[in-house]
N, C-alpha and C positions, 0 to 999 in steps of 0.2 A: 892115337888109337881110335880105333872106328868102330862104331855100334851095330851087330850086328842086326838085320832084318828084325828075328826073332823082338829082339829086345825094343824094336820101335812096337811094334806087333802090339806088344804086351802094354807099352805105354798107350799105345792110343787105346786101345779096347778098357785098361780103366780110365784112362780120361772121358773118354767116351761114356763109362757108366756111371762114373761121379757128374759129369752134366745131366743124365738123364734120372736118377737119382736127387738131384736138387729141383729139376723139374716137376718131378714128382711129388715131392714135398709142396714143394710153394702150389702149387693146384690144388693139394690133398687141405691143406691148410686152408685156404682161398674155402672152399667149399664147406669146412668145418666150421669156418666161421659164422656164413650166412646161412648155415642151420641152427650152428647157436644163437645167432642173432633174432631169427625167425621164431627159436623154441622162446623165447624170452618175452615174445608178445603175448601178455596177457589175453588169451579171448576165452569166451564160454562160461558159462558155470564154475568152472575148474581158476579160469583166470580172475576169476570172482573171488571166490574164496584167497586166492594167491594174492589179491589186494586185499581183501579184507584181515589176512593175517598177516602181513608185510613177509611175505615168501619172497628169500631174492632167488627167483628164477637162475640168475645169471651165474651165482656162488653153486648154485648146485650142480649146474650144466657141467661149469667149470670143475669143479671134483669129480664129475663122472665122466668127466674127460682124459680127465687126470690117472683115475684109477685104471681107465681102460687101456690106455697108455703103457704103464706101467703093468698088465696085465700082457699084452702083445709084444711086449719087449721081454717077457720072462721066458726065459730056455724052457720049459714046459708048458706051453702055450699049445694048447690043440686046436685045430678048426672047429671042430664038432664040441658045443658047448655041454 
């Protein structure tokens, strides 16, 4: 039995999405990282204080990643904050 057109059609267009989809991610990631990595250097005043009270930058970055995450993944997520 032979598959019709339609049905490759359909396979390639989501194989096709799920590649660009994983693309997308590992970039989006890639990029989240060395902004968290970047927010994590202590500089200024501010990074003063973050040493002087042992502030772990990185615990907090990471929970407001977290949260936000799980805020963009929620079925009632709007653009407009």
């Amino acid at each position: 039995m032979s598959t019709s057109s339609c049905q490759n059609e359909q396979y390639d267009r989501e194989k096709l999405k799920a590649e660009r989809e994983e693309e997308v991610y590992k970039k989006s990631k890639e990029f989240l990282r060395i902004v968290a990595v970047n927010l994590c250097i202590p500089e200024g005043v501010s990074g003063q204080f973050d040493t002087a009270f042992n502030v772990d930058r990185q615990k907090c970055i990471a929970r407001a990643m977290k949260e936000l995450g799980e805020e963009l993944l929620d079925e009632n997520f709007t653009q407009t904050p």
